[in-house]
N, C-alpha and C positions, 0 to 999 in steps of 0.2 A: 441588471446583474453585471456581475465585472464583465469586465472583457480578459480573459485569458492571457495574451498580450502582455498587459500593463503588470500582472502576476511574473510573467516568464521576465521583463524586462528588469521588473526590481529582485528578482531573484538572483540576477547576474551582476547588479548595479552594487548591491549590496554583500554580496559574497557568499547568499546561500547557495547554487547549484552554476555549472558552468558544464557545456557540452565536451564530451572525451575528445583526448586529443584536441582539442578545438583549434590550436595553430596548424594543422595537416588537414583541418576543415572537417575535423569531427568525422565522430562515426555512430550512425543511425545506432538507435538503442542503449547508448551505454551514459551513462551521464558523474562527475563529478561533485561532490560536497565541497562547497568551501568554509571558509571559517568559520560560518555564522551555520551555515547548513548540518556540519558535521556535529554540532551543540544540539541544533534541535531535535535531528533522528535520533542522536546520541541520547538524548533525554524522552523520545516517544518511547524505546526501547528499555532505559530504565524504567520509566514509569510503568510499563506495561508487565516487566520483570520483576517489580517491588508489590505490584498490588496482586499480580498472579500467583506469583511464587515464593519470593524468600520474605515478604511481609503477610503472607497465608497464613490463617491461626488455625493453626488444625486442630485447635481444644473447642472451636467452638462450630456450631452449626447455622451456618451463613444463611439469610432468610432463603424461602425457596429450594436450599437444598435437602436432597431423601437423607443424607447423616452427615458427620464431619469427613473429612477427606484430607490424605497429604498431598505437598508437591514437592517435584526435585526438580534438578535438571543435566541436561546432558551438553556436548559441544562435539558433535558426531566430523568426521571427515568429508570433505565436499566430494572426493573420488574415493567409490565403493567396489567391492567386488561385483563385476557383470551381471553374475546371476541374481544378483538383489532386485534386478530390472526387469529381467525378464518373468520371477515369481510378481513381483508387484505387479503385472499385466502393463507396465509403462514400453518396454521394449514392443509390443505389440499395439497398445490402443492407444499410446502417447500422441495425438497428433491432433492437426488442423486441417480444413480443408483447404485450398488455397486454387486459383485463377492467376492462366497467363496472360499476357497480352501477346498478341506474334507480333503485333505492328513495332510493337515500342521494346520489346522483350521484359518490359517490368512485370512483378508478382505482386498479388495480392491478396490479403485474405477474407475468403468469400463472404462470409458474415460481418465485414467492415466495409464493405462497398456499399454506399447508400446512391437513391437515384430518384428521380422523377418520369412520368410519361408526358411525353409532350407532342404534339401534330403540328404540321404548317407545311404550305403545299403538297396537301394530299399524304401525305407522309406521317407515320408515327412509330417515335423511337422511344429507347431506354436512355437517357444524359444519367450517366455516372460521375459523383466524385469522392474525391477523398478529405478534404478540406475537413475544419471544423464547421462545429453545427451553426455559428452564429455568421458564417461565410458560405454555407451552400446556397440557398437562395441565387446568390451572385454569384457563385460561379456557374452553376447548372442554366442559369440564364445565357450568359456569357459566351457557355459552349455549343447551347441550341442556336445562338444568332449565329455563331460563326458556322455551324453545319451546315445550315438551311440557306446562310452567304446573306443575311439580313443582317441591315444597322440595326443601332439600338431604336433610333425611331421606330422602325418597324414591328417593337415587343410584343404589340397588340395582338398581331397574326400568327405570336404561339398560342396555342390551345392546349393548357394545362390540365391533365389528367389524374387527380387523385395526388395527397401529398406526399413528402417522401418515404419509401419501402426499402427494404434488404433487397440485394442482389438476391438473397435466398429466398425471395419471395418468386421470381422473375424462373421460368420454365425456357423460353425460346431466347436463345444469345446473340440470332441473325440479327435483331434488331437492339443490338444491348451496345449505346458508344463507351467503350473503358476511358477510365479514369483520363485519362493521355493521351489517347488514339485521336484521329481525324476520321477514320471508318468507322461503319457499323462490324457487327459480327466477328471482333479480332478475339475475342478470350474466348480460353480455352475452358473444357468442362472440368468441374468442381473435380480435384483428387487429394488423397493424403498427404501431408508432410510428418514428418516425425519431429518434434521441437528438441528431440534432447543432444546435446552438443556431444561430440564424439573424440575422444584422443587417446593419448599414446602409453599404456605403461611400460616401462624398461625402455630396454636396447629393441625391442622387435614392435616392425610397424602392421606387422600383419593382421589378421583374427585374431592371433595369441593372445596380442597385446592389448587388444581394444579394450577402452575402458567409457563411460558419462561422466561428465558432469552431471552433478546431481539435479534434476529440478526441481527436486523439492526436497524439503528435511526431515519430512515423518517418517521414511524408510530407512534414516538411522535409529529411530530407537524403538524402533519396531524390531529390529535384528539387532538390536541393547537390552531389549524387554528382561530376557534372563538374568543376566547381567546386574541391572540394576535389582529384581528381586533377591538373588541371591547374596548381594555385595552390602547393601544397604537394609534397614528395618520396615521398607514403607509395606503396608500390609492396603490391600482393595479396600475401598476406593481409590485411586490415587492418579496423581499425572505427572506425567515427566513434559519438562516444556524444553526448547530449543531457541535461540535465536540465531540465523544465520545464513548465508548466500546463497541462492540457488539460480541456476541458467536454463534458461530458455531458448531457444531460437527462433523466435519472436517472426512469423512472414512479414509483418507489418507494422513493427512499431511504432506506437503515434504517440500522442496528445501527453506530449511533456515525460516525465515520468513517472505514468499511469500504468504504461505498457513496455519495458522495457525485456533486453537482455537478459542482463545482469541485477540482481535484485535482492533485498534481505525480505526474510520470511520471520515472523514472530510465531511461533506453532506448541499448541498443548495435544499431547493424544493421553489421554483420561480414560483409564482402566478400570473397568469397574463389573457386579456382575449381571450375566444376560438380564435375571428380573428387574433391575432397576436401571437400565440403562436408556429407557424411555424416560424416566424422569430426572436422568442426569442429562439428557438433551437439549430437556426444555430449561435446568438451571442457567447451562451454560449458553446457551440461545439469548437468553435474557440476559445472562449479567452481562457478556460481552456489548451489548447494545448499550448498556445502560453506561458502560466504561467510558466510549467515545461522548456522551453526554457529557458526562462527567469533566469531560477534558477539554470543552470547550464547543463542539459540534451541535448544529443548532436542532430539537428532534423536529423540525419542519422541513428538512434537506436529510433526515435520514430513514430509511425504510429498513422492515423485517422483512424478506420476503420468502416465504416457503417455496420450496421448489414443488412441482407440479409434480404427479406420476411421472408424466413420461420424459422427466428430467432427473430423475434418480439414476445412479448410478445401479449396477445390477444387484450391487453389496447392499445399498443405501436402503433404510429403512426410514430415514428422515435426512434433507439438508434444509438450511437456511443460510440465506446471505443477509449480511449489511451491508445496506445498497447507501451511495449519497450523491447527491445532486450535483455533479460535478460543472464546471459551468460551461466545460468546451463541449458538453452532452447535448443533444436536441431536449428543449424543453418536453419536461414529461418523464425524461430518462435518467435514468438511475446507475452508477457503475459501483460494481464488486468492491467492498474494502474488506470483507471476510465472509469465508466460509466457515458454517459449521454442522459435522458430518455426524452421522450415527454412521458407524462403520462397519457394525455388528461386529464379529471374530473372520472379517477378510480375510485381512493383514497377517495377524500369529497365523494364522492354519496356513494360509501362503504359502508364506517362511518355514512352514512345520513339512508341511506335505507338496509342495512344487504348485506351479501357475493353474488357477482354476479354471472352468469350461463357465464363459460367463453366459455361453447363448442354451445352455438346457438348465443346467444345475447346479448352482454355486459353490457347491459343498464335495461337489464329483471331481476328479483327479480331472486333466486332460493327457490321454494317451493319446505318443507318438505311435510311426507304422511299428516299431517292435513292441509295440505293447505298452512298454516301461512310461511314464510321465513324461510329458513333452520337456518341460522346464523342472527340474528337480528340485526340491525344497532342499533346507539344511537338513532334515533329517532329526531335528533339534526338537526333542521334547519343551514345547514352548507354553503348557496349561499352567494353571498356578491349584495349589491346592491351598483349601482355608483352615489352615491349623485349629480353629474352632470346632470347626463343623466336619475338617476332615474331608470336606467335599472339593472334587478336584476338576476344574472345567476353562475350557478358553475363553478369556475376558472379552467382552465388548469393548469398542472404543468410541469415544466421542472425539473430534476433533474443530478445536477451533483452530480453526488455521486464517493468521494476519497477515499482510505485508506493509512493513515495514515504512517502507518510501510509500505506497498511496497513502497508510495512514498518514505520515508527515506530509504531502501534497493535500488532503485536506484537510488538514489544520490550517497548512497555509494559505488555501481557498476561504475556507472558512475566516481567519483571520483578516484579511485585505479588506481595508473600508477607507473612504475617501471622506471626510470634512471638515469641518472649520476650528480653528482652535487662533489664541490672541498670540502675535509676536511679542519680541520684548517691549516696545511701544503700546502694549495691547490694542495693536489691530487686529481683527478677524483676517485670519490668511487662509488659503485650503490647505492640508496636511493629506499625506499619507501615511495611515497608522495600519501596522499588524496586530492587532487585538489577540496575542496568542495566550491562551494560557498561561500562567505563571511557572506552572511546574515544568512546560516543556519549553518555554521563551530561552534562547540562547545564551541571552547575557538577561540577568535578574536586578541588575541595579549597575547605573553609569554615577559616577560621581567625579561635580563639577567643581571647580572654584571660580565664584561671580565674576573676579579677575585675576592677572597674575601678578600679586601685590598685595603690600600688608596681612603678610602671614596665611593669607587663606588657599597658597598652593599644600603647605606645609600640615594643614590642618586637612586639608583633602586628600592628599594622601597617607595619611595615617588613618583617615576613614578607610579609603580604599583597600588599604595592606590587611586592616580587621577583616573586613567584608570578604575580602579575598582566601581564607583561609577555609570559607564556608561553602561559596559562589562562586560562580563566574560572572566579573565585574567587571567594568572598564571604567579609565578614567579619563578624562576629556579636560584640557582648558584653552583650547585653539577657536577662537571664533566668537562672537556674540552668544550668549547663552539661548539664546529663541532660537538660531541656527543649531544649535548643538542639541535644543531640544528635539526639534525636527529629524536631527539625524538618529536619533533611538529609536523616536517615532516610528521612524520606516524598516528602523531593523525589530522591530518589537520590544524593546525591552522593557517592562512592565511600571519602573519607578525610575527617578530620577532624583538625585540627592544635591541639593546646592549648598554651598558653604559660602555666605556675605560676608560683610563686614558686621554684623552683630553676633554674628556666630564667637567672633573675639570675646566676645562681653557677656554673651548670654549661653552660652557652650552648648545653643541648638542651630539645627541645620533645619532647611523645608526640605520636605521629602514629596515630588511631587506624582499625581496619580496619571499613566499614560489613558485609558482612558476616560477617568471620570473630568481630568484635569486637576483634580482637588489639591491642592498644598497644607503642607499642615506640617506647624514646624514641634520639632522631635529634640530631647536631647541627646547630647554627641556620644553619649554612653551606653545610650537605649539604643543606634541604628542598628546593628546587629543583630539586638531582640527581635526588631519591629521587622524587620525584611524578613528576617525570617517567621516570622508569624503570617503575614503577609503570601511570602511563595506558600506554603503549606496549605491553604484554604483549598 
């Protein structure tokens, strides 16, 4: 499997991602797109936007689905009004658990601490780390020799206990060493944190003015809902989709940009009514899956996984994740790249009636000591009535909710392959190629000329100027053309166009294939056609 590493290296080498700030030495969480980077999300996000929504055929009824259905979309404000927060139940259940350390004062979050048991003189402890998965081994070894004051020679005389487990599996802390520490027993016991970032509206810094960042984007058009029914024609079934930033405050961001901060969110909430909203669950359950196939993801590194009972949310009448094989994961393990929720009528009645009582009955007000609603709703008749039938009820939602950057992080897992291809001498050299998809590859065609001489710059850039009015192309004539191919190679780009010296004479160019290697030469009138026929598959 890759190594993770060799991913994050060419990512920086190349121009697709670069840590924030990174001359002040970066800041945990937050991360940069570069040139090539800002093309690819840019195109997950399109594509994801053209096959969801503005390219939806609403005349026709897509296999698998109970009738035809519209989409629209929305671009909600990232700071909302407070109480949006508080009815959503995020003000209150938004959180994580998290562990301190007192030796070292670092935090962590409890369900990302992984560990081993291990004994040696008489003694047996918890060795915690944080590392990734294809470095625990070595470090947890690492930190036992140093506890117990053994060389490596002496590996032998630990006595490994069972492979590695969650800190949340782990009851007694006396004997737990944190991530960092030298002692046993320094973390503290599991408590809340709240992830939603907090700041300032106006001139006043007090309560008044307190406002979120949003963490997420479904609570704009959920308090749009109206809005959109009454402003526009779409009649139920229907979904309004969103693409857009949402902030976390992350205790522990790790493994690249998996886990981040700062984040884009790709999200549909699908309105539709109570009877059928079981079987708008399992449409979108499945097509969503069948989408990342589509786009390159291999289905032997992705999973559907239903959540369990006692992983449903109190609202939840169904979720499912698409899970994928991520490679900084322990073998076996699966990370999140969408959820998708049956929602029932949470959300509108929320908003309609104030914050619900999740621990008796979900449908019951929650009163404060005077009686009134704890968190107040809008007060906003938010049912829809079906002009047909006249019948008037609050819709169900289905949500498939994306992120943005995993999904681009595994395309680009997905894409990294390491082997042989011939230089310009046709030797077998090794290459690094990104095998991305064509629809979402950054640049969709480089074009070359064989040298800088006898008319073949002239003639390549007039390829290039066509090509460019369609694509994002680049044109390259610095270097050896086997060097130049290498370098697309590693930025992904799907073809490569050369112009020789026959191209004078015979007014075709080779168009050559990044991973089949194929060449096959094209005439100078058709490359246009042909790439584009080509990205489109």
């Amino acid at each position: 499997m890759m190594q993770m590493e060799k991913l994050v290296s060419l990512c920086k080498r190349r121009g697709y991602m670069f840590q924030s700030s990174e001359i002040y030495g970066g800041l945990n969480g937050f991360w940069d797109y570069g040139p090539l980077g800002v093309e690819l999300k840019r195109n997950v996000k399109d594509a994801w936007w053209r096959d969801m929504v503005s390219g939806h055929d609403e005349l026709t009824q897509l296999p698998g689905a109970p009738s035809e259905y519209e989409m629209t979309g929305l671009d909600c404000t990232i700071i909302m009004h407070p109480q949006v927060w508080k009815c959503s139940g995020h003000y209150d259940l938004f959180h994580d658990f998290m562990v301190d350390c007192r030796q070292t004062r670092k935090r962590y979050r409890h369900d990302q601490v992984r560990g081993r048991w291990v004994e040696a003189k008489g003694q047996k402890i918890f060795v915690t780390t944080m590392v990734e998965a294809d470095s625990e081994d070595e470090d947890v070894q690492r930190r036992a020799l140093k506890f117990f004051k053994l060389r490596s020679k002496d590996l032998e005389d630990l006595k490994w206990d069972g492979s590695f487990i969650r800190l949340t599996e782990v009851t007694d802390f006396s004997q737990v060493l944190a991530p960092d520490a030298n002692e046993l027993g320094t973390l503290t016991e599991p408590r809340e944190f709240n992830l939603m970032f907090k700041t300032y509206v106006g001139a006043l810094s007090g309560e008044e003015g307190t406002a979120f960042l949003r963490p997420e984007t479904a609570q704009g058009i959920f308090v749009n809902f109206k809005n959109v029914v009454d402003s526009s024609r779409v009649k139920i079934p229907f979904g309004i989709a969103q693409v857009g930033k949402s902030f976390r405050n992350e205790i522990t961001p790790r493994n690249f940009t998996f886990r981040s901060r700062e984040f884009e969110q790709m999200e549909i909430e699908f309105f539709c009514h109570p009877n059928s909203s079981s079987a708008w669950y399992k449409f979108w359950r499945d097509r969503r899956m069948a989408w990342y196939i589509a786009l390159g993801l291999s289905p032997e590194r992705l999973i559907l996984r239903e959540h369990a009972q006692d992983e449903l949310s109190h609202y939840s009448t169904g979720t499912a994740d698409i899970e994928y094989a991520f490679p900084f994961l322990p073998e076996g393990e699966y990370g999140e790249l969408e959820g998708i929720a049956h929602r029932g009528d949470f959300d509108l009645r929320s908003h309609m009636e104030g914050k619900l009582d999740e621990k008796t009955n979900p449908l019951q007000v929650q009163l404060g000591p005077d009686g009134k609603p704890k968190y107040r709703g809008s007060g906003k008749d938010l049912t829809y009535r079906d002009e047909l039938t006249n019948e008037r009820f609050i819709p169900h939602v289905i949500e498939p909710s994306a992120g943005a950057d995993r999904a681009t992080l595994a395309f680009l897992c997905e894409a990294y392959h390491e082997d042989q291809a011939p230089d310009e001498n046709g030797q077998m050299q090794s290459r690094v190629v990104l095998r991305l998809h064509p629809r979402i590859a950054p640049v969709k065609a480089a074009v070359f000329p064989l040298v800088k001489k006898d008319g073949m710059p002239e003639v390549a850039k007039d390829i290039y100027r066509a090509l460019k009015k369609k694509f994002n192309v680049f044109y390259d004539e610095k270097g050896a053309v086997g060097r130049r191919y290498r370098r697309q190679d590693e930025a992904g780009t799907p073809y490569c166009i050369t112009v020789d010296g026959e191209s004078l004479n015979d007014k075709c160019v080779t168009i050559r294939d990044r991973d089949t290697l194929e060449q096959v030469r094209v005439k100078i009138d058709d490359v246009v056609s042909e790439i584009e026929t080509r990205v489109s598959r």
